[in-house]
DRENROLUM-540863 format. One line per field, with one value per residue (C-alpha): residue number from 0; residue in three letters; x negated, y negated, z. Coordinates in nm, 2 decimals. Example, Ala and Ser with C-alpha at 12.3 -4.5 7.8 and 13.67 -1.06 7.14 Angstrom:
2
num	0,1
residuo	Ala,Ser
east	-1.23,-1.37
north	0.45,0.11
up	0.78,0.71
//
This chain:
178
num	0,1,2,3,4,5,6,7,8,9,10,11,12,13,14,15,16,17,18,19,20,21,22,23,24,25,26,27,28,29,30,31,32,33,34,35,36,37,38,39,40,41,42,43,44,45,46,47,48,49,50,51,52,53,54,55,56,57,58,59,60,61,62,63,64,65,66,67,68,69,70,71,72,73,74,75,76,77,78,79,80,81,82,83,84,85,86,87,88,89,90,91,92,93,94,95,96,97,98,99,100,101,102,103,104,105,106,107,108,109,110,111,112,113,114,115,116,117,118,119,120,121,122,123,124,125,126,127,128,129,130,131,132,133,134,135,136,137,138,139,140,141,142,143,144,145,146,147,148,149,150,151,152,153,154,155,156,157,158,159,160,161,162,163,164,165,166,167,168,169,170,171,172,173,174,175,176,177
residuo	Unk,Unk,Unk,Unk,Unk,Unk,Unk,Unk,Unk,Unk,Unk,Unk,Unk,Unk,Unk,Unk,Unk,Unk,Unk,Unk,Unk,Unk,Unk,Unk,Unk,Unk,Unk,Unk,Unk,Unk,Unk,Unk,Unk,Unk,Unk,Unk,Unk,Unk,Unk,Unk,Unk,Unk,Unk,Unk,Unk,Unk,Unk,Unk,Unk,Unk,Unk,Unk,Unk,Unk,Unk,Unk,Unk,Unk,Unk,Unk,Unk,Unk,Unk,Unk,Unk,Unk,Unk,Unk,Unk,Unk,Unk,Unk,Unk,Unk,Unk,Unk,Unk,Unk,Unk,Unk,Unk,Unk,Unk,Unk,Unk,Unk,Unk,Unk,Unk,Unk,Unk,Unk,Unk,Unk,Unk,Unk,Unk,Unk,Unk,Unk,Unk,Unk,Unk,Unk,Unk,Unk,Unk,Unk,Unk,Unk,Unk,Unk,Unk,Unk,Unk,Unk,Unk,Unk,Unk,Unk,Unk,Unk,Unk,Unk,Unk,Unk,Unk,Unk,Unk,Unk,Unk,Unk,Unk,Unk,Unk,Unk,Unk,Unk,Unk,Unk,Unk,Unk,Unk,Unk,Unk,Unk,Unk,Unk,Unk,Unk,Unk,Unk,Unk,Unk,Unk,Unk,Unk,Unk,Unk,Unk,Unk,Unk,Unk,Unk,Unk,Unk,Unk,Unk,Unk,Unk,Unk,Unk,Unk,Unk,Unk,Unk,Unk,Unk
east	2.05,2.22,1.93,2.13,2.40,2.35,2.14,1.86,1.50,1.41,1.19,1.01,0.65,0.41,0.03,-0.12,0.05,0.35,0.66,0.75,0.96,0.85,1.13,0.94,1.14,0.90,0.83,0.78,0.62,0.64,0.61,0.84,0.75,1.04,0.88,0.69,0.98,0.97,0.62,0.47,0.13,-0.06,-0.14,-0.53,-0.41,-0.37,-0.66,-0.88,-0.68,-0.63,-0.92,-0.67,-0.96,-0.89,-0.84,-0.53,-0.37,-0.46,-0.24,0.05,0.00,-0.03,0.13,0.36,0.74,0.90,1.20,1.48,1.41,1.06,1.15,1.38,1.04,0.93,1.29,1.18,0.87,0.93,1.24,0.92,0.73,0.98,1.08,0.66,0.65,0.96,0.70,0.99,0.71,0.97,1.24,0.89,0.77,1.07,1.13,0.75,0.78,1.12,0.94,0.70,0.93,1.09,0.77,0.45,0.21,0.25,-0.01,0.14,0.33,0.02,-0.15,0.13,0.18,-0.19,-0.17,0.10,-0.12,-0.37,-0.20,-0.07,-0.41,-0.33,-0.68,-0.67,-0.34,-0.45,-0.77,-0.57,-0.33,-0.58,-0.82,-0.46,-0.40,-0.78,-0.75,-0.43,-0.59,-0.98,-1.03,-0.85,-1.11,-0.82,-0.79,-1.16,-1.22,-0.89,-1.01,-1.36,-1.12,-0.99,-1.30,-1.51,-1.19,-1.26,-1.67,-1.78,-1.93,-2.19,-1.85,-1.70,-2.04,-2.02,-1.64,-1.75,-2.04,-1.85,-1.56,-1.88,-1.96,-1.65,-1.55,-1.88,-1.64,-1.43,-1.45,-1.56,-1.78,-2.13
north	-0.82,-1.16,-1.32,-1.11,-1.16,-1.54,-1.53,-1.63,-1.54,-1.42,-1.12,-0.97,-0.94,-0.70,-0.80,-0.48,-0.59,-0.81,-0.85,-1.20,-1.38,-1.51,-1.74,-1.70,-1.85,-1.84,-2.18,-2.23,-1.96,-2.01,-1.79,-1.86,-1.72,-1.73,-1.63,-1.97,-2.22,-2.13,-2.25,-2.19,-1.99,-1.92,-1.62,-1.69,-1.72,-1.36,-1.24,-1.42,-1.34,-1.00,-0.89,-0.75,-0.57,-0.70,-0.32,-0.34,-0.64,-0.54,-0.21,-0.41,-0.26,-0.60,-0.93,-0.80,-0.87,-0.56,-0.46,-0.34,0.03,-0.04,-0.25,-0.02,0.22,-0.01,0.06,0.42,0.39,0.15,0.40,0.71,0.51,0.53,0.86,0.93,0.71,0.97,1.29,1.39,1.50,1.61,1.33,1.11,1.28,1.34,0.94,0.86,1.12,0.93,0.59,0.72,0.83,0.50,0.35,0.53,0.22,0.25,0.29,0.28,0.59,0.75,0.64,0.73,1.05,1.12,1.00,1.24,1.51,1.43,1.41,1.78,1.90,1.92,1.79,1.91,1.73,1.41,1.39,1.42,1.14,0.93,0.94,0.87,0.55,0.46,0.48,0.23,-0.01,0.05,-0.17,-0.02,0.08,0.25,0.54,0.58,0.57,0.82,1.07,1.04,1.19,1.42,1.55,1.57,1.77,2.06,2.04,1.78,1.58,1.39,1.34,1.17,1.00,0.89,0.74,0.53,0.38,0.27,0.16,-0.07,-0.17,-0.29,-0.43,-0.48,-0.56,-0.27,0.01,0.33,0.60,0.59
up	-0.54,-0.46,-0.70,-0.96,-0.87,-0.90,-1.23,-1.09,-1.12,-0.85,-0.79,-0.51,-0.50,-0.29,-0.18,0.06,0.37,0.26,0.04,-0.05,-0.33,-0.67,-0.88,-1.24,-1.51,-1.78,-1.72,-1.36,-1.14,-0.74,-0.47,-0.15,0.17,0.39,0.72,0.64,0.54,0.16,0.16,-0.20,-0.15,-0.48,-0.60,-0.53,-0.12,-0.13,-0.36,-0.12,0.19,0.11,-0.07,-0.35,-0.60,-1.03,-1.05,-0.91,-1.01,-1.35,-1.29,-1.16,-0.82,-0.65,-0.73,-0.96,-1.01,-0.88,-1.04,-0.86,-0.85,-0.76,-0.48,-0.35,-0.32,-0.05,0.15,0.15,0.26,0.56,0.64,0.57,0.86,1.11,1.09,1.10,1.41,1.54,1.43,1.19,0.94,0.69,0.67,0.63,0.33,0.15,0.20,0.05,-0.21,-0.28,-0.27,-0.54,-0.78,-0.75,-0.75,-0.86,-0.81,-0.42,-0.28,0.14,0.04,-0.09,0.25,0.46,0.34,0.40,0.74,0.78,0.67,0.90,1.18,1.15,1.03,0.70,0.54,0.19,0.14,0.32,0.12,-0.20,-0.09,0.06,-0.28,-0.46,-0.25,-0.29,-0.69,-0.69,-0.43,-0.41,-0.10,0.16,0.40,0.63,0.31,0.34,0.68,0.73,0.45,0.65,0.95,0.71,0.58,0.93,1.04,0.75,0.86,0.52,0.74,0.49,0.30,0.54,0.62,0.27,0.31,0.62,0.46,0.14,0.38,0.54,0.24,0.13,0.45,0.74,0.98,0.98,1.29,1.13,1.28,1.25
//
């Protein structure tokens, strides 16, 4: 807001765990991390870093200049985790379902909602959101391995056998049932 205030262009950007600046004037592109003195990290930091798929930077889910509105999503969301972390199950939802209207590219609310869902038992719903936060960002081992939770809780257990492998696959180092 005081970037637009200011006229200047300034936009915040989103890799899979973090929000940082970009000032892109059509000529000059830098990102500025300000936990990190306004150090410039490029673009291929976080690829690498991150393991952000081509899928989803071709969708504009990562690395993307978020406009206003969609920014705002990720205020929703954050505000969605807390009152999860508080078990108030219904203020969390309506603030991810808020998040994605504001935002339909992301993919924490989708995640968050599921893990919502799982946590009251509710495995249909978390499968759905899980597979919807796996389509925007198809490296997140954490959707697999919790819709692997999801579908051992309704008895699918070669599905979710079939969700930990990939989530190996993807990741070798990741802690998923065997």
């Amino acid at each position: 807001v005081l970037a637009e205030e200011m006229g200047l262009p300034i936009h915040a950007v989103a890799t899979p765990r973090h929000v940082f600046l970009r000032w892109d004037d059509g000529k000059f592109r830098r990102n500025i991390e300000l936990f990190q003195k306004g150090r410039d990290v490029p673009d291929a930091d976080y690829i690498r870093e991150q393991r952000i798929p081509k899928e989803s930077l071709e969708r504009g889910v990562f690395l993307a200049s978020l406009t206003r509105k969609e920014f705002l999503g990720f205020i929703y969301q954050n505000r969605g985790v807390l009152e999860s972390r508080r078990e108030d199950y219904e203020a969390s939802g309506a603030d991810y379902r808020r998040a994605l209207r504001l935002n339909p590219k992301l993919e924490a609310a989708h995640y968050n909602l599921g893990n919502d869902a799982l946590k009251q038992k509710r495995y249909r719903k978390a499968i759905r959101d899980y597979t919807r936060a796996f389509s925007l960002y198809p490296a997140d081992v954490w959707a697999l391995h919790n819709r692997g939770l999801a579908w051992k809780g309704l008895g699918e257990t070669e599905k979710a056998e079939r969700d930990w492998r990939l989530a190996r696959e993807i990741d070798p180092g990741v802690n998923v049932p065997e």
